[in-house]
DRENKOLFI-151511 format. One record per atom (N, C-alpha, C, CB): atom name; residue number from 1; x negated, y, z negated; residue in one letter. Coordinates in steps of 0.001 Angstrom, whole numbers, plus 524288, in hexadecimal, padded with zeros to 5 digits. Glycine has a CB too. Example, Ala and Ser with C-alpha at 12.3 -4.5 7.8 and 13.67 -1.06 7.14 Angstrom:
! DRENKOLFI-151511
N|1|7CC7A|7E9C6|7E188|a
CA|1|7CFF4|7EE6C|7E188|a
C|1|7CC70|7F31C|7E188|a
CB|1|7D3D4|7EE87|7DCAA|a
N|2|7CDCE|7F736|7E458|s
CA|2|7CA9A|7FBDC|7E41C|s
C|2|7CD9C|8001E|7E142|s
CB|2|7C8FC|7FDAA|7E9A3|s
//
This chain:
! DRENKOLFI-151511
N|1|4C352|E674C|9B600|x
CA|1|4C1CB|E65C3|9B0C2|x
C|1|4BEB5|E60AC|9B116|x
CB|1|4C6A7|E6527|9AD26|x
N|2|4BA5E|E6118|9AE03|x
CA|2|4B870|E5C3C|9AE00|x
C|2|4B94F|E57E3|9A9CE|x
CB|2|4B3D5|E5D09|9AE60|x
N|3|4B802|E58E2|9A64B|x
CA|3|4B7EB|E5426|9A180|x
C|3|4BDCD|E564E|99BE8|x
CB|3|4AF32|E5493|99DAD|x
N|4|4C0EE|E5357|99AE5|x
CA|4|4C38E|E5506|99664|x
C|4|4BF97|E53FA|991B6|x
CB|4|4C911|E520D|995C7|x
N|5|4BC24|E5963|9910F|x
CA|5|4B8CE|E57DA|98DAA|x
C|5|4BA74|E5BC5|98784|x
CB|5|4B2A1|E58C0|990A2|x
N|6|4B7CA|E5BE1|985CF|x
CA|6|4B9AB|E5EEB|980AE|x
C|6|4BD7E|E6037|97D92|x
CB|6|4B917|E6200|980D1|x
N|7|4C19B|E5A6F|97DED|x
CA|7|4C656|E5982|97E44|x
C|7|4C68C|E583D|97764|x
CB|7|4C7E5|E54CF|9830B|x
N|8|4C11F|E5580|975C2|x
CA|8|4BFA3|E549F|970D0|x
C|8|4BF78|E5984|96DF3|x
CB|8|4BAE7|E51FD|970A9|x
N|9|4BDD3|E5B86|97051|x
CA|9|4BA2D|E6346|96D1A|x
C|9|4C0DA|E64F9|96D2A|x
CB|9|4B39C|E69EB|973E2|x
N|10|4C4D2|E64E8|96FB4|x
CA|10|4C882|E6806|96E4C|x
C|10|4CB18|E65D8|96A42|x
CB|10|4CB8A|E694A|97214|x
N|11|4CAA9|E5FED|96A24|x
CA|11|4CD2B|E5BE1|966F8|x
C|11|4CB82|E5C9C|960F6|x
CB|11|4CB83|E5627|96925|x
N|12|4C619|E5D15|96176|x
CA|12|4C421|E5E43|95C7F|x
C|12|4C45E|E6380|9588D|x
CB|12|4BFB1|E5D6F|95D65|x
N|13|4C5B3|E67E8|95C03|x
CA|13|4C690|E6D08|95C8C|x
C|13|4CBB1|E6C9D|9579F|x
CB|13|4C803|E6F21|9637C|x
N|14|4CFB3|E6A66|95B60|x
CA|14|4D504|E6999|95B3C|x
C|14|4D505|E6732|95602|x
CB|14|4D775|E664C|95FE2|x
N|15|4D129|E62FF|95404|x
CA|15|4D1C3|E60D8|94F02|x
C|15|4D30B|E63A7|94B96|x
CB|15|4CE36|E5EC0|94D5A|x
N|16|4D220|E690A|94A7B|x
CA|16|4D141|E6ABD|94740|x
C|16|4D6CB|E6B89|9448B|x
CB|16|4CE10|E6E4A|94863|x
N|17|4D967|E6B3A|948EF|x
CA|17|4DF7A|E6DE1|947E0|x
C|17|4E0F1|E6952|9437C|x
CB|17|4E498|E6E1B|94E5B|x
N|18|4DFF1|E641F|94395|x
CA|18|4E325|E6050|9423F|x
C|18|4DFCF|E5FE6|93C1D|x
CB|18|4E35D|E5AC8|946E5|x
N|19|4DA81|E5FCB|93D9A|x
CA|19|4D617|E5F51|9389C|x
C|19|4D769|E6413|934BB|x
CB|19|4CF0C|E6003|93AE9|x
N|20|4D95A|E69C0|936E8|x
CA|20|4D981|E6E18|93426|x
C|20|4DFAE|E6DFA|92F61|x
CB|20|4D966|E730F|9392A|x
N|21|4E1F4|E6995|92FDC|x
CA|21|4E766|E68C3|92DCE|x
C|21|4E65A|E6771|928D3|x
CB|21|4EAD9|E64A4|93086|x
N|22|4E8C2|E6838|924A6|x
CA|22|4E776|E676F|91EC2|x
C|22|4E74E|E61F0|91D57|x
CB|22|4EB7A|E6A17|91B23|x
N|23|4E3CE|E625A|9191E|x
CA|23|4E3FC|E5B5C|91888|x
C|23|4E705|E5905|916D5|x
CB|23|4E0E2|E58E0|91604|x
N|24|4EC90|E5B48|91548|x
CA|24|4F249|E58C7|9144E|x
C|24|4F5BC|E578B|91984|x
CB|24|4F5CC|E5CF9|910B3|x
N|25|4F22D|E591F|91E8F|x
CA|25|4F589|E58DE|92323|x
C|25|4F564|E5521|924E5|x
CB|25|4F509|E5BB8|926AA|x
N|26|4F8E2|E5206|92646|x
CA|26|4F77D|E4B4A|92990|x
C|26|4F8CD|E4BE6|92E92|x
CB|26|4FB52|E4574|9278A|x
N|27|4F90B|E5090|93173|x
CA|27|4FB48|E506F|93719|x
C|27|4F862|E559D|938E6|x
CB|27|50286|E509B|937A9|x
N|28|4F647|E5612|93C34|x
CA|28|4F52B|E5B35|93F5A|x
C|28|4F5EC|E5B97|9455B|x
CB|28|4EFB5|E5C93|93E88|x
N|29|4F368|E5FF4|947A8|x
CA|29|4F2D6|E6125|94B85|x
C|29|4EEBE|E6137|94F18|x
CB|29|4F423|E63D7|94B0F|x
N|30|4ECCA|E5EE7|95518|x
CA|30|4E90A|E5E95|9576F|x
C|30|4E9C5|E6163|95C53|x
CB|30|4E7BB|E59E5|957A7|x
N|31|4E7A3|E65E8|95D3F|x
CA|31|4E704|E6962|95FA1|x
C|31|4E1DE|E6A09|96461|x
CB|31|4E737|E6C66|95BCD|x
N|32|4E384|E6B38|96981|x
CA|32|4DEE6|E6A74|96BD0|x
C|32|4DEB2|E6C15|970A3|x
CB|32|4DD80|E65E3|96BA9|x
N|33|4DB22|E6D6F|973DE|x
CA|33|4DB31|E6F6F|97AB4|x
C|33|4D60B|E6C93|97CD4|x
CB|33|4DA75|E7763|97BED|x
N|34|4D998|E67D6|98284|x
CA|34|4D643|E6798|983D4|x
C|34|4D471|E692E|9883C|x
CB|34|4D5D4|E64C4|9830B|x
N|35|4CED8|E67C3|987B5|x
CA|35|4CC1B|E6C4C|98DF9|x
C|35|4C74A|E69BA|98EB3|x
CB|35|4CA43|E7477|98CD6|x
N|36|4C531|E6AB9|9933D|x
CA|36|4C0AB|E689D|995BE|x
C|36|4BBE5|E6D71|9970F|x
CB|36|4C2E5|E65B3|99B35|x
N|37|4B6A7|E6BCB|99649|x
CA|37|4B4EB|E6EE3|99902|x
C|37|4B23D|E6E9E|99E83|x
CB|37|4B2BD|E7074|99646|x
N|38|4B134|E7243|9A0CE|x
CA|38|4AE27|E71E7|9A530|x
C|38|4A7BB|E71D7|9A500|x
CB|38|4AFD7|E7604|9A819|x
N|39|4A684|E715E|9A9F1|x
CA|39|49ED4|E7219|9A9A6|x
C|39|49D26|E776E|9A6FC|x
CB|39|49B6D|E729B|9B0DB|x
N|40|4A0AC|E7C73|9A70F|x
CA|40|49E6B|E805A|9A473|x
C|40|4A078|E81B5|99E68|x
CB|40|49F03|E84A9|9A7E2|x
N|41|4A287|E7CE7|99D2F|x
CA|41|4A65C|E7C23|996B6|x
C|41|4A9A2|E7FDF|99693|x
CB|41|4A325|E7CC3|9909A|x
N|42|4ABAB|E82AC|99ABF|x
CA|42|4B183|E840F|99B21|x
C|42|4B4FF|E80CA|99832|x
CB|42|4B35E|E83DB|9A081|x
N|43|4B8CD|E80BA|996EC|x
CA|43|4BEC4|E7DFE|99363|x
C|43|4C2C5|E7E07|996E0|x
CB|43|4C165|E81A3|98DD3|x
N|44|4C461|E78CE|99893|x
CA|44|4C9E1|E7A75|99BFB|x
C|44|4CD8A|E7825|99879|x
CB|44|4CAB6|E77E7|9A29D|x
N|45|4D28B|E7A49|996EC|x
CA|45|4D5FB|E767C|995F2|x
C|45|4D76D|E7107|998A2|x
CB|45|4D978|E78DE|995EB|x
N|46|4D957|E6DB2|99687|x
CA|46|4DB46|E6BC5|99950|x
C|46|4E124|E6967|9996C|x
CB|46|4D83E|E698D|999D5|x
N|47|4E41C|E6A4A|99BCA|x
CA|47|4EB3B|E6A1E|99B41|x
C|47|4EC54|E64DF|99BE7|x
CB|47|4EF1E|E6DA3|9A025|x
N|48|4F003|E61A6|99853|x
CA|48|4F331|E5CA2|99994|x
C|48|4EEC4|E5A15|99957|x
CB|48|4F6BE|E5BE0|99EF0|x
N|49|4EA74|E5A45|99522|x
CA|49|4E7A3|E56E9|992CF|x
C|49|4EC71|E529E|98F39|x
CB|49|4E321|E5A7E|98F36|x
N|50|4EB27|E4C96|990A7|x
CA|50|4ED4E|E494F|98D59|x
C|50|4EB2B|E489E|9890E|x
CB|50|4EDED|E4564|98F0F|x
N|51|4EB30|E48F6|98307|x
CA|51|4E971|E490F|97EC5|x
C|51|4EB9B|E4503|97AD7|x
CB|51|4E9E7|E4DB5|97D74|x
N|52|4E817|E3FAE|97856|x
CA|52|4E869|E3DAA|975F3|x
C|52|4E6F7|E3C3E|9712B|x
CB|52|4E871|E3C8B|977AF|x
N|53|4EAA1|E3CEA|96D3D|x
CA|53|4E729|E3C1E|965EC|x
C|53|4E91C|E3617|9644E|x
CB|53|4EA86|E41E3|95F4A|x
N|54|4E372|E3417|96374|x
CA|54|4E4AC|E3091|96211|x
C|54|4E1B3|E3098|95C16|x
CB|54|4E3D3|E2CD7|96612|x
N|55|4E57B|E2C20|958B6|x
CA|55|4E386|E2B6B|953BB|x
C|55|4E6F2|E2AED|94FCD|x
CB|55|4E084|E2EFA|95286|x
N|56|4E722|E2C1D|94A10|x
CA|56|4ECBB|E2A82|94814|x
C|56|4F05D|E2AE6|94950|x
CB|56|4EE22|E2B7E|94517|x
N|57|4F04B|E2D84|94C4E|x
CA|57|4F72E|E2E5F|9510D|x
C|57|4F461|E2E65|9582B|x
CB|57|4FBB6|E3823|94F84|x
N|58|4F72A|E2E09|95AEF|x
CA|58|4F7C3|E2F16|96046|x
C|58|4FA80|E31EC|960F7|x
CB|58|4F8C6|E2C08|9631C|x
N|59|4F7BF|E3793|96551|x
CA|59|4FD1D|E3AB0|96836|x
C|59|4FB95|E3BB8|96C97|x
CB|59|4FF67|E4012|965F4|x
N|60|4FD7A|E3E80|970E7|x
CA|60|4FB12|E3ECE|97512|x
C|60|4FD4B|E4548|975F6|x
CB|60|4FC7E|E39C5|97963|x
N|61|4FA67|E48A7|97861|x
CA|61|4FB6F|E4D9D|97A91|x
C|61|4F933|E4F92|97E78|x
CB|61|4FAFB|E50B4|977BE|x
N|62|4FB9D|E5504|980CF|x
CA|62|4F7E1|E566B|985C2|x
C|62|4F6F8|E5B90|9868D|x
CB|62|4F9E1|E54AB|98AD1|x
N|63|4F3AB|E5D3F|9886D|x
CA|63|4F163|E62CF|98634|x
C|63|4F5F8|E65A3|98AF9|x
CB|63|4E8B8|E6456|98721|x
N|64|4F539|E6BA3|98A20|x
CA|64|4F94E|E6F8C|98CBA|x
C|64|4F623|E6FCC|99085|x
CB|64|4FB39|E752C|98A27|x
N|65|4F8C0|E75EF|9928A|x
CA|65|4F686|E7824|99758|x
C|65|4F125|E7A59|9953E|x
CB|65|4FA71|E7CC2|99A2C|x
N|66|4EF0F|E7D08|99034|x
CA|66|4EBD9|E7E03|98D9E|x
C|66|4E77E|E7AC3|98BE7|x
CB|66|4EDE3|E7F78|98AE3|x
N|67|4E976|E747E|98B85|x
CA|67|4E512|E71AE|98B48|x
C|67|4E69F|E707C|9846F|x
CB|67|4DEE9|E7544|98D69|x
N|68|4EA83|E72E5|980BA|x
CA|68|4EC46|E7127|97E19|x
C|68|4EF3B|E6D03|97CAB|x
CB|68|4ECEE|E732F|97DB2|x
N|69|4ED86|E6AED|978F1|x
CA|69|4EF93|E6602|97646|x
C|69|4F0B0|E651C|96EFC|x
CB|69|4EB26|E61EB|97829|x
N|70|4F5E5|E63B4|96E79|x
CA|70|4F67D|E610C|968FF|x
C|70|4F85F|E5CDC|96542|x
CB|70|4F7BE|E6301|96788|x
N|71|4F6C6|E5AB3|96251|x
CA|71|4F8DB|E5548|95FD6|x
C|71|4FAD9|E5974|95A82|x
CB|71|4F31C|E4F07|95E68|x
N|72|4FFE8|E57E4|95AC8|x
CA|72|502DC|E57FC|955F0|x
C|72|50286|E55A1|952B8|x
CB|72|50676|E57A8|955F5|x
N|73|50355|E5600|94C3D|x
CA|73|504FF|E511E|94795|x
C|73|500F5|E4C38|9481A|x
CB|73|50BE7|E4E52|948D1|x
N|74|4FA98|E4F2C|9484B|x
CA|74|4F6BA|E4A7A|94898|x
C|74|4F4FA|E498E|94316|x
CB|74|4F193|E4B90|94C71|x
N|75|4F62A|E4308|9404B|x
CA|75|4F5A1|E434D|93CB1|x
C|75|4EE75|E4375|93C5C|x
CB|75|4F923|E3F8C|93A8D|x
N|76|4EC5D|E4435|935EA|x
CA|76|4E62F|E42B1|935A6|x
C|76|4E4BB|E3E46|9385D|x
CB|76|4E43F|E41A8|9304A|x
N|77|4E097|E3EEA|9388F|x
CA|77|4DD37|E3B03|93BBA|x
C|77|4DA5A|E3D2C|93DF9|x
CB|77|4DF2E|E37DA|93F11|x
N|78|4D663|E37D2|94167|x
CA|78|4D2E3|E387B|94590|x
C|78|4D599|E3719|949D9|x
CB|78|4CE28|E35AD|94527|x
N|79|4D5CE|E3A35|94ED4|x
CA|79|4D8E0|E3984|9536D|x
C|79|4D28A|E3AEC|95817|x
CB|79|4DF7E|E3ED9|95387|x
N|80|4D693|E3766|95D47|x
CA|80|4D1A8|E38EC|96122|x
C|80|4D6F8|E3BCC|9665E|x
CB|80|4CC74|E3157|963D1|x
N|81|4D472|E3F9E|96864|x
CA|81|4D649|E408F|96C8D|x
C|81|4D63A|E4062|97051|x
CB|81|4D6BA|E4242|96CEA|x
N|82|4D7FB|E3E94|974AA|x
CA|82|4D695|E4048|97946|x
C|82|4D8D1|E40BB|97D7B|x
CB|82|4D3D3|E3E98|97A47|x
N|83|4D6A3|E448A|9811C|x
CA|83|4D99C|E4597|985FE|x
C|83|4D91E|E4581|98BEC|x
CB|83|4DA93|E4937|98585|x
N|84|4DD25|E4779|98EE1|x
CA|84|4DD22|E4398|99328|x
C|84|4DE26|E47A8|99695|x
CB|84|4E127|E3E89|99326|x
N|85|4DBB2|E4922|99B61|x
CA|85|4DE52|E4B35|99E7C|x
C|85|4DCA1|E49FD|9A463|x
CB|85|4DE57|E5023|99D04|x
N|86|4DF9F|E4AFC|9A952|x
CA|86|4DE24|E49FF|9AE4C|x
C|86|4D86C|E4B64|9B085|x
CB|86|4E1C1|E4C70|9B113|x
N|87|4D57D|E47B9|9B299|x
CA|87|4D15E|E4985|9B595|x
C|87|4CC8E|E4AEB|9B0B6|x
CB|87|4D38F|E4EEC|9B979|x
N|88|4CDB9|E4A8A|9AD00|x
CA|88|4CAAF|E4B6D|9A812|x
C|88|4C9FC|E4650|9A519|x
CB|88|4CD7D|E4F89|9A477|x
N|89|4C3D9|E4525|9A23D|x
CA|89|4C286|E4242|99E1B|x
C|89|4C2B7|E429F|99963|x
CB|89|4BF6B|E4179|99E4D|x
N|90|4C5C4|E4083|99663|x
CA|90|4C669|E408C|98F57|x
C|90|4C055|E40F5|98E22|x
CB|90|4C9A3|E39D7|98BEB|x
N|91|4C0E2|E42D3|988CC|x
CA|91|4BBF0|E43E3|9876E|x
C|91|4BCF8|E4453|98176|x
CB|91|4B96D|E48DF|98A5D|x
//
């Protein structure tokens, strides 16, 4: 694997889950997989990605064997994410 790149594109993907919550909701869900691509934009997962939200709250999580990841009970706001894994660059 080369670059933890498109770590944003799943992040943003994933927004939707939390943005799609009614406007009486003060807490949602952030949903997400991250993965890298290669020189031929193949998708690899990538497993035991460290994952960080920061912003009206702090939490920290880490993706599965799938490359899945989730933040529970995220209230509104603007949050930034980001993640971390071996031998790989945040992005």
């Amino acid at each position: 694997m080369t670059r933890l790149v498109h770590v944003v594109l799943a992040i943003a993907l994933s927004w939707n889950c939390l943005s799609a919550q009614s406007p009486r909701s003060t807490a949602g869900t952030v949903r997400g997989v991250v993965f890298a691509l290669d020189a031929s934009a193949a998708r690899a997962v990538v497993p035991a990605a460290r994952l960080s939200l920061d912003g009206p709250m702090h939490d920290d999580a880490e993706s599965d064997s799938e490359g899945k990841f989730e933040f529970k009970d995220v209230p509104s706001g603007s949050y930034t994410i980001t993640a971390q894994a071996p031998g790989m660059t945040s992005q």
